[in-house]
C-alpha positions in Angstrom: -60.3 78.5 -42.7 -61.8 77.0 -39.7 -64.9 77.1 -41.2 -65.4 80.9 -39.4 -65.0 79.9 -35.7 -63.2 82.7 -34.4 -61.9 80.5 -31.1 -60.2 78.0 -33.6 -58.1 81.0 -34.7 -57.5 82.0 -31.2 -56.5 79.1 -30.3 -54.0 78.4 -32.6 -52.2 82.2 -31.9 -52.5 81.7 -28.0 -49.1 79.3 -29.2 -47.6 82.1 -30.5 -46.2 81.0 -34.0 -43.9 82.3 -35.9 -45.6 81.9 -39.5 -49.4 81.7 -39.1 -50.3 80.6 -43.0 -53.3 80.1 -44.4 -53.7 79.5 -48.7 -55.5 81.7 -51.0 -54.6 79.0 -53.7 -56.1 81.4 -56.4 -58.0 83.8 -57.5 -62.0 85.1 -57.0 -63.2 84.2 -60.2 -61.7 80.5 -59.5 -62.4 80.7 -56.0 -65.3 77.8 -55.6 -63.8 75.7 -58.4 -60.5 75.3 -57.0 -61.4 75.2 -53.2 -65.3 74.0 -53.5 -68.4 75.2 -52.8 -68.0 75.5 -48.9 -64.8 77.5 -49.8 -64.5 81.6 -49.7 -62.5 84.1 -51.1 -63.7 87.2 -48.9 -63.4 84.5 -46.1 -59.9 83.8 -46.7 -58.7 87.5 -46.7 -60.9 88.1 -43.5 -59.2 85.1 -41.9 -56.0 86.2 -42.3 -57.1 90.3 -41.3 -57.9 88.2 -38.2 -54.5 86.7 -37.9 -52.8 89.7 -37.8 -55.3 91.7 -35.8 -55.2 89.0 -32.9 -50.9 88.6 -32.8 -49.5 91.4 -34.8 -46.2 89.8 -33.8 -46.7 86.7 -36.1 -45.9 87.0 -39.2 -48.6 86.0 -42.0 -48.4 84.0 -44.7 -50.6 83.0 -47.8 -49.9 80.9 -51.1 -51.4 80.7 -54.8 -50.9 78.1 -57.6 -50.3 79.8 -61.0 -51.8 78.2 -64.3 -55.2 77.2 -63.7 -56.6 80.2 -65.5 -55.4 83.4 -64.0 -55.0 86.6 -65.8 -52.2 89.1 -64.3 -54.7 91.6 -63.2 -56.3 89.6 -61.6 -53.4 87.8 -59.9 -52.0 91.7 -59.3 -55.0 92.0 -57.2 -55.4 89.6 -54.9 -51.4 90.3 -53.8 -53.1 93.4 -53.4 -56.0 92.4 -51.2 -53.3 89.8 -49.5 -51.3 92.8 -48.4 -54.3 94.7 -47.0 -54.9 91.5 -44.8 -51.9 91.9 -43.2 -50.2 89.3 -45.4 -46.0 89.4 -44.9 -45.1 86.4 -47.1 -46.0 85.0 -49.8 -45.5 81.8 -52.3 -46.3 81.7 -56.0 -46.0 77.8 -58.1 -47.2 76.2 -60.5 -50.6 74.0 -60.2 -49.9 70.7 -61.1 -52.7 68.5 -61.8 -52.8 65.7 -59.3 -55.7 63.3 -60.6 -57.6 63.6 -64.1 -60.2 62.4 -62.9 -60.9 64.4 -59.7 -58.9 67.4 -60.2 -58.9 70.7 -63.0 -56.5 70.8 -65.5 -53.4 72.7 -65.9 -55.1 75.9 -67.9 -51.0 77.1 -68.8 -47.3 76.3 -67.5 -45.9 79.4 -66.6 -42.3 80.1 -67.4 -39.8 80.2 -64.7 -39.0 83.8 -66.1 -42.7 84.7 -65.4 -42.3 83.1 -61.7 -39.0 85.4 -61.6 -41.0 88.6 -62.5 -43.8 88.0 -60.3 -41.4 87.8 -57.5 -40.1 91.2 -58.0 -43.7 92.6 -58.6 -44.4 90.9 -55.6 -41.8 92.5 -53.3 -42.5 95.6 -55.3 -45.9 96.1 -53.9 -44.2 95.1 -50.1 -44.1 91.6 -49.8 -41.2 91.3 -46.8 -40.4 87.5 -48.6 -42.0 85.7 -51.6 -40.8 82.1 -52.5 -42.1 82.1 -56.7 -41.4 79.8 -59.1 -42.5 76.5 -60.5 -42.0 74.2 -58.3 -42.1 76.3 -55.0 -44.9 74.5 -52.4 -46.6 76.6 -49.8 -44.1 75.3 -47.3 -40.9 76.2 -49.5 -37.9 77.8 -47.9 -40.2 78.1 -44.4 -37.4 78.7 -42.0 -35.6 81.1 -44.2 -38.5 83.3 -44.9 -38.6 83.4 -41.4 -34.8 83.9 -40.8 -34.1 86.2 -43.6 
């Protein structure tokens, strides 16, 4: 989040991308556990207000992992708060523990029928293009978001 330097966000949109993305990863309750203690929720959403504000042009871009504890309200409103930020796209999959020893644990795997609803509840709310399902990355289908 560039640790709140508003040049460092400049900076990068003076190169005009097309896709400015910058990862939510959860949800405020989970906020510090998932992303640490220097690590923001309000911060986040502000960044990418920022974003938007700076190159309206660019399209913006944010991501969440699913299943480390989430309830659907609560995921229901950060797509909220991510659309109020000036959010356009959007990625939904599933956390997968990486480590046992460093990392949380998987909390729930979520069915790809869940992933599939959460898409169109996504889009629902105005989402332009959302990538959800369990194995979708924050990267996933880039180009064609962009394309579509």
């Amino acid at each position: 989040d560039f640790r709140g330097c508003p040049r460092a966000l400049e900076r990068v949109l003076q190169a005009a991308p097309e896709v400015f993305n910058h990862n939510t990863e959860t949800v405020p309750r989970l906020y510090r556990r998932v992303r640490g203690a220097c690590s923001d929720y309000r911060t986040t959403l502000q960044l990418l207000r920022e974003a938007k504000q700076i190159r309206p042009q660019t399209k913006i871009k944010s991501g969440l992992m699913l299943g480390l504890g989430e309830s659907r309200q609560e995921l229901l409103d950060v797509l909220a708060d991510l659309l109020d930020a000036g959010c356009d796209f959007l990625t939904l999959g599933q956390y997968l523990q990486p480590d046992v020893q460093r990392y949380l644990p998987v909390a729930r795997y979520l069915p790809p029928e869940e992933f599939a609803e959460l898409d169109r509840a996504a889009r629902a709310m105005g989402f332009e293009q959302v990538a959800s399902g369990p194995f979708v990355r924050s990267s996933y289908h880039a180009r064609q978001m962009v394309d579509h």
